[in-house]
ZAMARGU-4260 file (C-alpha; in steps of 0.2 Angstrom, whole numbers, plus 5000, padded with zeros to 4 digits):
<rodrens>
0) 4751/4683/5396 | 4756/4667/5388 | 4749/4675/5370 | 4758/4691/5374 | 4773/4681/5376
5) 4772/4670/5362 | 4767/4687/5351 | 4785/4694/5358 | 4794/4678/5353 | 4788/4678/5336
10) 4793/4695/5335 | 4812/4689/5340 | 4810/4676/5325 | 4807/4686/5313 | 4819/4699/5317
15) 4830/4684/5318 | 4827/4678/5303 | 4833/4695/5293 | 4848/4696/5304 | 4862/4695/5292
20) 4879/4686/5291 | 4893/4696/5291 | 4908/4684/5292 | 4910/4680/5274 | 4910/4695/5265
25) 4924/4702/5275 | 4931/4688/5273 | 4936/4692/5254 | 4937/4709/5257 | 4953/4706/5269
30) 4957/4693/5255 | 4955/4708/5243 | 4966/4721/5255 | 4979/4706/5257 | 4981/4707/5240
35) 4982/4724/5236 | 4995/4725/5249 | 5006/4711/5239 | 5001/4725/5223 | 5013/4740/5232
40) 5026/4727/5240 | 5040/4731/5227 | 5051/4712/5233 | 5039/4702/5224 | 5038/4696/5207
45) 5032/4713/5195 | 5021/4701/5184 | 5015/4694/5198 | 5012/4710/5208 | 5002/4715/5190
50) 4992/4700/5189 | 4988/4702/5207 | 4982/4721/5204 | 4973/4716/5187 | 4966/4700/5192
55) 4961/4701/5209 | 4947/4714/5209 | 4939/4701/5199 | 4943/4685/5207 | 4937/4694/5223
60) 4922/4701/5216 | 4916/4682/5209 | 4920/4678/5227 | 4911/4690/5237 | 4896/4688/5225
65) 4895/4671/5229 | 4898/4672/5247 | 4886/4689/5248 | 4870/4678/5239 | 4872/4663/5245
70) 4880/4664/5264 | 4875/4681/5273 | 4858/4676/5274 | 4849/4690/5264 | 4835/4688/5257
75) 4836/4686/5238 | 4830/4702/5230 | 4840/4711/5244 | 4859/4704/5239 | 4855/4702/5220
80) 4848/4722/5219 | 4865/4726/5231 | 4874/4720/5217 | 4866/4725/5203 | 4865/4740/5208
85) 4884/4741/5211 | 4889/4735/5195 | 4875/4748/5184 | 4881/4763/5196 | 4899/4757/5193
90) 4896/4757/5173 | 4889/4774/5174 | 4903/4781/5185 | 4915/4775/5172 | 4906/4784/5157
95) 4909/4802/5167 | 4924/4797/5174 | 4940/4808/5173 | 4952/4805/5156 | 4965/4791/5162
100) 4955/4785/5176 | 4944/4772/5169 | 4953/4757/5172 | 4956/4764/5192 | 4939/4761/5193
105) 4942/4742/5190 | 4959/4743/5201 | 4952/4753/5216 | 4934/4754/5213 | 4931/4737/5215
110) 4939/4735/5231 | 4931/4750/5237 | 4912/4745/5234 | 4914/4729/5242 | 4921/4735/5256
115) 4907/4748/5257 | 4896/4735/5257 | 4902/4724/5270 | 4903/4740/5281 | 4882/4744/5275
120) 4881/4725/5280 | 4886/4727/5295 | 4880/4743/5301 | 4862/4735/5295 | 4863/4718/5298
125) 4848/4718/5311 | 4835/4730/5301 | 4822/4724/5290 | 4827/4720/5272 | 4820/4736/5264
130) 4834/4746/5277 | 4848/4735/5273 | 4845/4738/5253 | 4846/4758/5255 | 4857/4757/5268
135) 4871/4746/5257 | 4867/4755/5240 | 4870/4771/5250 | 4888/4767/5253 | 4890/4760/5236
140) 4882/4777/5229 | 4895/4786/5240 | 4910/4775/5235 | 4908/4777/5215 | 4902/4795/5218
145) 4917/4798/5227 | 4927/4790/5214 | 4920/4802/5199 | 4926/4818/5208 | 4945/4813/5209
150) 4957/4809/5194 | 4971/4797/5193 | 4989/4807/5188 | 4998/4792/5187 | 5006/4778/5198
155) 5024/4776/5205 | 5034/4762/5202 | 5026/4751/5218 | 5009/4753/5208 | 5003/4766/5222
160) 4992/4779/5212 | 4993/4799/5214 | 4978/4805/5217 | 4970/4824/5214 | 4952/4832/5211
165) 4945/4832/5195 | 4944/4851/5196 | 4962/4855/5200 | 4970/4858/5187 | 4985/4847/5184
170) 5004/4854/5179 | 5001/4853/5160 | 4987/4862/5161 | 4995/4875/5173 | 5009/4876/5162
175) 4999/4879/5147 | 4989/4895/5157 | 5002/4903/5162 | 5013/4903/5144 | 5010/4903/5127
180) 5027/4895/5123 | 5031/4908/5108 | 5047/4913/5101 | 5049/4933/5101 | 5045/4938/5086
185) 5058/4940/5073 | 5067/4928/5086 | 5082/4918/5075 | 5094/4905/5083 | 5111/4914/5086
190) 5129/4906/5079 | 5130/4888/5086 | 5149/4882/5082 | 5147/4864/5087 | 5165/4859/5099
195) 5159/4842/5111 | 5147/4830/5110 | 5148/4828/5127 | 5130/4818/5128 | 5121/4818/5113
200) 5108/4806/5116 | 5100/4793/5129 | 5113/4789/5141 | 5125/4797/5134 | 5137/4794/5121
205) 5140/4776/5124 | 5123/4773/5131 | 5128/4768/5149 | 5128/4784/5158 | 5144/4786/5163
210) 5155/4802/5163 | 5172/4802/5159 | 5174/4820/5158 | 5188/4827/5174 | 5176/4831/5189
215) 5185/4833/5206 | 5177/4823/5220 | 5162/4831/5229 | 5154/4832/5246 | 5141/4836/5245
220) 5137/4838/5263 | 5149/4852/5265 | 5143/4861/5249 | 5128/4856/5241 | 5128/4861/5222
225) 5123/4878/5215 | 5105/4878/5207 | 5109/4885/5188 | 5092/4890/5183 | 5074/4880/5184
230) 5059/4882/5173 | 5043/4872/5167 | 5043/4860/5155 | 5028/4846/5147 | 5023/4831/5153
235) 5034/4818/5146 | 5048/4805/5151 | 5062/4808/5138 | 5079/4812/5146 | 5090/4828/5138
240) 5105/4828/5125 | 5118/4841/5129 | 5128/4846/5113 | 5138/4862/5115 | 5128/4871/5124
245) 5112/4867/5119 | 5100/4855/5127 | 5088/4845/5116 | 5072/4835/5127 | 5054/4831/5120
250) 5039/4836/5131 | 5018/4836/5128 | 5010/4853/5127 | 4991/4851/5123 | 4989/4839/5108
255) 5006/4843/5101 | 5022/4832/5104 | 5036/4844/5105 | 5053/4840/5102 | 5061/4856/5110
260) 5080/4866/5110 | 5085/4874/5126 | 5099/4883/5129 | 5111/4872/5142 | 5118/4887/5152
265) 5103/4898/5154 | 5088/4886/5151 | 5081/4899/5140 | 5069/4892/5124 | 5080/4891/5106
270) 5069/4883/5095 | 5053/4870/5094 | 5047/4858/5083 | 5028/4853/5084 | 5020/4837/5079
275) 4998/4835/5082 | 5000/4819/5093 | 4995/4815/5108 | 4999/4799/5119 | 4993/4797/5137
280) 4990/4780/5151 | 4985/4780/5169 | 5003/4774/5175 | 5013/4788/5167 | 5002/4799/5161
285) 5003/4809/5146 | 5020/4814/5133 | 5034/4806/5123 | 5045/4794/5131 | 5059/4793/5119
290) 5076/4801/5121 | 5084/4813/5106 | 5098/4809/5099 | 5109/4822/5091 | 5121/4818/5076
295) 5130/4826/5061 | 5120/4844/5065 | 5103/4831/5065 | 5092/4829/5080 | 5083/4813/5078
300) 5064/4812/5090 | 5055/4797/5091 | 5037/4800/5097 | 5026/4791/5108 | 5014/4784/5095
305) 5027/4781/5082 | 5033/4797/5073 | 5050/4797/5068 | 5058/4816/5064 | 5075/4820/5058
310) 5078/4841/5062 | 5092/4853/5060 | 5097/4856/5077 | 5104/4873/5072 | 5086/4880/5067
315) 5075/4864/5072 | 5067/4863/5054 | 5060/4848/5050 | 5072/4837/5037 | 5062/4821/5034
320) 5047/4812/5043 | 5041/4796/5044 | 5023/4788/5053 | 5030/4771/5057 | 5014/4764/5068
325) 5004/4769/5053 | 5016/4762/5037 | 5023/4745/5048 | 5004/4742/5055 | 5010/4741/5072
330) 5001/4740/5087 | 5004/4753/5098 | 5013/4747/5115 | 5003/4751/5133 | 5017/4764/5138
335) 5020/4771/5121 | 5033/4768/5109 | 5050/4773/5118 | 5067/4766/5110 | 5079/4779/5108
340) 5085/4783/5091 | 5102/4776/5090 | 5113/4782/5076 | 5126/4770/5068 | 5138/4779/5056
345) 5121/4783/5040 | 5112/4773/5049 | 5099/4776/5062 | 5089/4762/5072 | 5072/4762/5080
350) 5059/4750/5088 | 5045/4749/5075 | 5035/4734/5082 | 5029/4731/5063 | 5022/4714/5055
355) 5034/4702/5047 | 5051/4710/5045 | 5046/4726/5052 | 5050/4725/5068 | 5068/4737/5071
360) 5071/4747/5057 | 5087/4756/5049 | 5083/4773/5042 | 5094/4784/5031 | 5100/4798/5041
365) 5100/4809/5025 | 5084/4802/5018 | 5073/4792/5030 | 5074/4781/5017 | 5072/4760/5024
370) 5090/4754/5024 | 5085/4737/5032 | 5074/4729/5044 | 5073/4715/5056 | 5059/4704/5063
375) 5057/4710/5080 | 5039/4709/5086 | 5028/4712/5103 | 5030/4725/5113 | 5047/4732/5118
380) 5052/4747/5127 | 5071/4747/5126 | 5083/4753/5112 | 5095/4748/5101 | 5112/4749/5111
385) 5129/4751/5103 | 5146/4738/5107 | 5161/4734/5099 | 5169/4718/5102 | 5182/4709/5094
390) 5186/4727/5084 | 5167/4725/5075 | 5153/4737/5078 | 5137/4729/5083 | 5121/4735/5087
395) 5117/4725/5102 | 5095/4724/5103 | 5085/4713/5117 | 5069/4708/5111 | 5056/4696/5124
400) 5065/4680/5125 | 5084/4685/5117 | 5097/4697/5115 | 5105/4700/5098 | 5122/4706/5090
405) 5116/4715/5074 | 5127/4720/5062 | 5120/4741/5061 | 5125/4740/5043 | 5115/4728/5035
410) 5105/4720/5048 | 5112/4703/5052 | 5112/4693/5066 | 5129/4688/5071 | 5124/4683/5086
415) 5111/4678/5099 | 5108/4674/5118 | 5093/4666/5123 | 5086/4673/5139 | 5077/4658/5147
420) 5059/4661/5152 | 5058/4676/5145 | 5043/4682/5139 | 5043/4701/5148 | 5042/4716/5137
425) 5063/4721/5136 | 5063/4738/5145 | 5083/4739/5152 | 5099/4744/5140 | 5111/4728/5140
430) 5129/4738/5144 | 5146/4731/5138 | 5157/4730/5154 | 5173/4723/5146 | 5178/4719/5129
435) 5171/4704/5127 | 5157/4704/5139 | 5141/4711/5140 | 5128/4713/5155 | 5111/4707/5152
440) 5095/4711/5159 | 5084/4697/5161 | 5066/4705/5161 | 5057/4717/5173 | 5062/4714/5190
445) 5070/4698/5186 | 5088/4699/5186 | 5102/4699/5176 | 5117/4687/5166 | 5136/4691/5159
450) 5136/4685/5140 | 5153/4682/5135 | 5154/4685/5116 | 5167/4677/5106 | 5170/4676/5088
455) 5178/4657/5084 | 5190/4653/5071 | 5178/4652/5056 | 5174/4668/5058 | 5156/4663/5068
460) 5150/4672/5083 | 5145/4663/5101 | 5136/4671/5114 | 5141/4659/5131 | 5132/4665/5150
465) 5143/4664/5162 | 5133/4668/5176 | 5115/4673/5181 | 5112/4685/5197 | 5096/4689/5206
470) 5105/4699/5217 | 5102/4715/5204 | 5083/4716/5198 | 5081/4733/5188 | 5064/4736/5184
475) 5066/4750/5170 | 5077/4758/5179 | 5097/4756/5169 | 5112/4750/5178 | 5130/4756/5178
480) 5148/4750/5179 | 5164/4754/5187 | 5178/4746/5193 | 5172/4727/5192 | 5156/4732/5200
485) 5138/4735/5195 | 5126/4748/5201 | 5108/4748/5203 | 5093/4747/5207 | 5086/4728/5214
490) 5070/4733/5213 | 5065/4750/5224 | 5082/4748/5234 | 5100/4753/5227 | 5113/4738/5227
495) 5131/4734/5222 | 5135/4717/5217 | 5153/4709/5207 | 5153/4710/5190 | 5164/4693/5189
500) 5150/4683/5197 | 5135/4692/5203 | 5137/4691/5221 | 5130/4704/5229 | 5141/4718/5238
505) 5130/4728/5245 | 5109/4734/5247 | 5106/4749/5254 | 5096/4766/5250 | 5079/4766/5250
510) 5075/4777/5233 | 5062/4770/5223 | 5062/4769/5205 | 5074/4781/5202 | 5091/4783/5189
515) 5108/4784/5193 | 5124/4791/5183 | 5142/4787/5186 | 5157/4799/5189 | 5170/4790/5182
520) 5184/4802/5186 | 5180/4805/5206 | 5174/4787/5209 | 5155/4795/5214 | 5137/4791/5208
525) 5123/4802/5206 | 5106/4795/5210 | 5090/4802/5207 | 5075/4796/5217 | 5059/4792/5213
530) 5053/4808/5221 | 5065/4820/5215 | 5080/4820/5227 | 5098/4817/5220 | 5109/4808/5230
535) 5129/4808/5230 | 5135/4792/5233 | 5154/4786/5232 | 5155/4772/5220 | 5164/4758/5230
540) 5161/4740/5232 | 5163/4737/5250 | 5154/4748/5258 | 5138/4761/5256 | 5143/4780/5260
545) 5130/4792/5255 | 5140/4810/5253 | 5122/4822/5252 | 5106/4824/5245 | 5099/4838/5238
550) 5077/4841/5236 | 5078/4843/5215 | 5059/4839/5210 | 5043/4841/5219 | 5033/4824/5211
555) 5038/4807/5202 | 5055/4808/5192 | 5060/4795/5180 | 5068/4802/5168 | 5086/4800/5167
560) 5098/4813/5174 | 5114/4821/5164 | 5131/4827/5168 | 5137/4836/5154 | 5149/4852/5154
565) 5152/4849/5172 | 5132/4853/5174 | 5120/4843/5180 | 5100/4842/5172 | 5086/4835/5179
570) 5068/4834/5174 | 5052/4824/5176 | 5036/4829/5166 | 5034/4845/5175 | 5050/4854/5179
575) 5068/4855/5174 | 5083/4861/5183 | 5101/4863/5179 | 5117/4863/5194 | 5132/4869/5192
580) 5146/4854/5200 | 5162/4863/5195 | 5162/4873/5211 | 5158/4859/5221 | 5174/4849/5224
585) 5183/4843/5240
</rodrens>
């Protein structure tokens, strides 16, 4: 009996002595969670959210290695084949992984496998080695597998991806099936007598998207606005120029960038312009993401890797062309090249991102000819913005770590505000408020500063801060200005705050990372949220009143809205839809 018993304890042992530790490895993995959760929290820091969604899959990973050899008590050649196995079947995955979805694999598929194999640890922890080796790989085989049958179609403003099987077919490629996008043939552009400019380019005419056009106050509530007409439209986040009644966007179709002419009351196709390029990233996905800019019977389209077209907007045929990536040696930026041509009397201005002197470039309208050009280096995702103080024209350009008061004719700087600590990629328009003053943004999510700009006896300029605000933190999201008061978005949440000193008014309205315009005449605000609502809110700075919302989009709308001929157009990089506000007054 005494052998029979000391057999059955010796049994115990060795079971025992296979039993693994569990404790550590979930330990990182809720470290890893905890972090990811700090990823989507919109209120932190944006560089800090990014370092945390970049870095942490990897600092968690060196972790849970350490902890999963050394602490849960495996035997050797069970924890370094786990692991082994995990990396080689994750390098795999990644070579027959969906387009756009590589570095999701790094982002969520880390995560995912050790969490997979804390949970095979766990469920295994008391079978013989050979059982907890299948049974952890299994999971892992299961996580990466279940990876390579799904596609990333982009991520929203709190870093949360959109998520679809690899076999359904995406909008572009719907939209592509179901229309060959031809003009009828023999198909010519009817008279176009240009009579208002009432939005020819990105924000409008002054760049601060504001509409001083006569529009009586709406409620929106009672009566909602009449939908126009709707129709599909290519992947791409440029906004819309609205020129007497024609409407000017730039959209993807296939490997051509299309810079397109629509007409404004029926949404019915005028004209195109095709260029073979093709840009795409996970978090936006694929298209241009510059605005056009119409001027002198020219549309001006920047493209997403660089190409700069000047067209007839009567017939959209192609006047001059020039491949700056390619003749400045640029880098391409992560997100694409996206600064808004902006047109200065001859002149017109884009972000190059060359070496050496080549950084924002003035082109010839009539040519393409360099007029000038201006150091300007490192990525940059905003565009020149026009301001006149003191009577004198400026082209007022943020670059990381400044703002600058250009002249647009020559190039010179009359000016500049350093922006302290920052090194962000500029993304946000700086808006004159006064004559004198100018809003600042600060860098992504940051905050922002009123620069008071003053030109001094001997003729020099100064450029003084007279207050900084972390009460208003647009992401790329633009602000606007009415009535001594700023509005925007701090972050995912809509705010108010006084444009004499920053203080904040008001936070309310949940919209994510959307756009706003303001209705200067009737005192109201349009915003459009992140997931395709627009939203009538009264523009007033001491209290919040929303007036209506209306479902416009199905899926992720950034691009920026325009009221133009008492119309209102919305798109995002599958639809666009025009409303008719006219007949919604109170």
């Amino acid at each position: 009996m005494n052998e029979i018993a000391n057999h059955a304890d010796g049994g115990s042992e060795r079971v025992e002595s296979w039993t693994a530790r569990v404790w550590p490895s979930w330990l990182v993995v809720v470290l890893q969670a905890s972090l990811f959760v700090l990823c989507v929290t919109p209120s932190i820091d944006n560089f800090v959210r990014f370092i945390f969604l970049m870095a942490g899959p990897l600092a968690c990973f060196v972790l849970f290695s350490l902890a999963f050899v050394f602490f849960s008590r495996l035997r050797w050649w069970v924890s370094l084949s786990t692991l082994a196995f995990t990396m080689l079947l994750g390098i795999v995955a990644v070579q027959f992984s969906a387009p756009r979805t590589e570095i999701a694999y790094w982002m969520y598929g880390v995560p995912l496998t050790m969490m997979l194999i804390s949970v095979g640890l766990l469920a295994c922890r008391r079978v013989k080695p050979i059982g907890q080796l299948v049974g952890m790989t299994l999971l892992v085989s299961l996580g990466w597998g279940w990876l390579s049958i799904i596609r990333i179609d982009g991520i929203d403003g709190s870093y949360v991806p959109d998520i679809a099987f690899r076999w359904s077919p995406s909008s572009e490629q719907r939209l592509l099936a179901n229309s060959d996008f031809e003009l009828p043939e023999g198909s010519e552009p009817k008279g176009w007598e240009v009579h208002s400019e009432s939005w020819p380019g990105f924000r409008g005419r002054n760049r601060d998207s504001r509409v001083t056009d006569p529009i009586s106050p709406m409620d929106w509530e009672v009566e909602p606005p009449r939908e126009r007409w709707r129709r599909p439209v290519g992947p791409g986040w440029s906004s819309m120029t609205v020129v007497s009644g024609r409407l000017f966007t730039q959209e993807q179709r296939g490997d051509d960038e299309l810079v397109v002419c629509y007409d404004a009351n029926t949404g019915t196709l005028i004209w195109f312009h095709a260029e073979p390029s093709r840009f795409e990233e996970v978090t936006s996905g694929a298209g241009p993401r510059a605005t056009p800019t119409y001027a002198d019977g020219r549309v001006f389209a920047y493209g997403a890797k660089g190409i700069l077209v000047a067209l007839d907007a009567f017939t959209g045929q192609l006047l001059w062309k020039r491949d700056l990536m390619q003749e400045v040696n640029a880098k391409l930026p992560v997100w694409g090249f996206s600064s808004s041509p902006a047109v200065f009397g001859d002149v017109v201005l884009v972000y190059a991102g060359g070496d050496g002197n080549d950084g924002l470039m003035a082109l010839d309208c009539s040519t393409g000819e360099t007029r000038w050009s201006n150091p300007a280096s490192g990525m940059n995702f905003s565009s020149a913005q026009p301001a006149t103080i003191n009577g004198q024209s400026m082209a007022v350009f943020i670059q990381a770590g400044s703002a600058r008061g250009l002249s647009p004719r020559t190039g010179e700087e009359l000016w500049r505000y350093d922006i302290e600590g920052g090194s962000d990629p500029p993304i946000v328009q700086a808006q004159q408020i006064t004559d004198d003053m100018l809003i600042v943004p600060l860098g992504d999510g940051i905050g922002v500063a009123a620069v008071s700009i003053q030109q001094e006896a001997s003729g020099n300029w100064k450029a003084t801060e007279r207050w900084q605000s972390r009460n208003l933190k647009p992401s790329f999201n633009d602000f606007v200005y009415h009535d001594g008061a700023l509005y925007g978005f701090d972050k995912e949440i809509f705010a108010c705050i006084d444009a004499s000193n920053g203080k904040r008014l008001w936070k309310r309205g949940r919209y994510g990372f959307g756009q706003a315009v303001i209705l200067e005449s009737c005192r109201q605000i349009l915003v459009t949220t992140e997931q395709g609502e627009v939203v009538l809110v009264d523009a007033v700075p001491n209290r919040f009143q929303e007036l209506g919302r209306i479902e416009c989009l199905a899926n992720k709308t950034w691009n920026h809205p325009v009221v133009a001929e008492n119309k209102l157009y919305v798109r995002n990089s599958e639809e666009m839809v025009c409303y008719d506000l006219a007949s919604n007054s109170r």
